[in-house]
N, C-alpha and C positions, 0 to 999 in steps of 0.2 A: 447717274443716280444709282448704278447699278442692282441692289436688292429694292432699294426701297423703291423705286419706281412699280416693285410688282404689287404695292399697294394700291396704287391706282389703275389697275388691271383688272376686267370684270373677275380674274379667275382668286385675286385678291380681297376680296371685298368681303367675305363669307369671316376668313381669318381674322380680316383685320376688325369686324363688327362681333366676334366672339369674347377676341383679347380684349378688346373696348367692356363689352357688358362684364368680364370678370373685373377689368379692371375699376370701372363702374361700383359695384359690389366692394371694391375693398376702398375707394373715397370716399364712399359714405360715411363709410362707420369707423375709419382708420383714424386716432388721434387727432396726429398732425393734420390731416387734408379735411377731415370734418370741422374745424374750427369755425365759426361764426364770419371771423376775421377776413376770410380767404373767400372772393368771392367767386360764386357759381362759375362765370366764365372761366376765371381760373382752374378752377379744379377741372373744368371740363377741357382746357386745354391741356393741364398734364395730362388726363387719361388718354391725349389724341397722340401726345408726342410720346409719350411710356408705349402706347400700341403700337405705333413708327416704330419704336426700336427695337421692340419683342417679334415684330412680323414676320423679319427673316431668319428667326430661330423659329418659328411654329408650322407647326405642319399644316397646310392646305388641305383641307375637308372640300367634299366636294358641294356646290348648292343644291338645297335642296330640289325637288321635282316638284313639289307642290307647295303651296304657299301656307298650307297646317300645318306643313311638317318647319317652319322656323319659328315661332315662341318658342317652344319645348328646348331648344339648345340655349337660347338667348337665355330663358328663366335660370336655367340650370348653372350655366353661365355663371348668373349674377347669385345665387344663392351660394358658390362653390367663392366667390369674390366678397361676400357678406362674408359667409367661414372664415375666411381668411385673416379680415378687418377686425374681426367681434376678438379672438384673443389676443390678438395685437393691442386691443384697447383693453384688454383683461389686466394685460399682464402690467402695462403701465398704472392703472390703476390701483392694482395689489402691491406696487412699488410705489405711488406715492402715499398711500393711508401710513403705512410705518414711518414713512420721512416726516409726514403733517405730528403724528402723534412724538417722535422725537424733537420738535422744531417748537413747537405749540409749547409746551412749558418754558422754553429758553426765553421767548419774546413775550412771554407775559399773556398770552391769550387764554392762558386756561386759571385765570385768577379765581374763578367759583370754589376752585379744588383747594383753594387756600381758605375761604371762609365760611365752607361746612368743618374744616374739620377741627 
């Protein structure tokens, strides 16, 4: 199994529940993975196997000492993974408003603009 095995390693576990809440943060709000369509499990399996694969490129933090000291990373985490998500879904968005407003008079959707004027 070689890296990935250090997943399942208590010294593992810190990592791999950080890369999970970032990446949490960005299937929420990410186009594609937020769709209606795709249900919960699923998405919650991609963020298990996207984590698996990012693990062994991340750096090992050590766990915390006390049990206050973990929201505060997880949140930050998941806010820094929201960041992430929210212009990803900007930018697809500001690319389709110009394609709908080009495509809308070809197929007849915007016929009102034909009988005011």
């Amino acid at each position: 199994m070689g890296d990935l095995g250090a997943a399942f390693t208590p010294s593992g576990w810190p990592a791999f529940v950080l890369i999970s809440a970032r990446l949490t943060g960005m299937v929420m709000v990410a186009p594609f993975f937020s769709m209606f369509g795709i249900p919960r499990t699923v998405r919650g399996g991609i963020v298990v196997v996207l984590a698996l694969t990012l693990l062994p490129a991340a750096p090992h933090p050590a766990f915390p000492e006390r049990a206050l000291d973990i929201p505060v990373p997880l949140m930050t985490e998941l806010v820094i993974g929201l960041g992430i998500g929210m212009p990803v879904a900007a930018v697809i968005q500001h690319a389709l408003v110009p394609a709908a407003e080009v495509v809308s008079p070809v197929t007849g959707l915007s016929l009102g603009q034909l009988f005011t004027a």
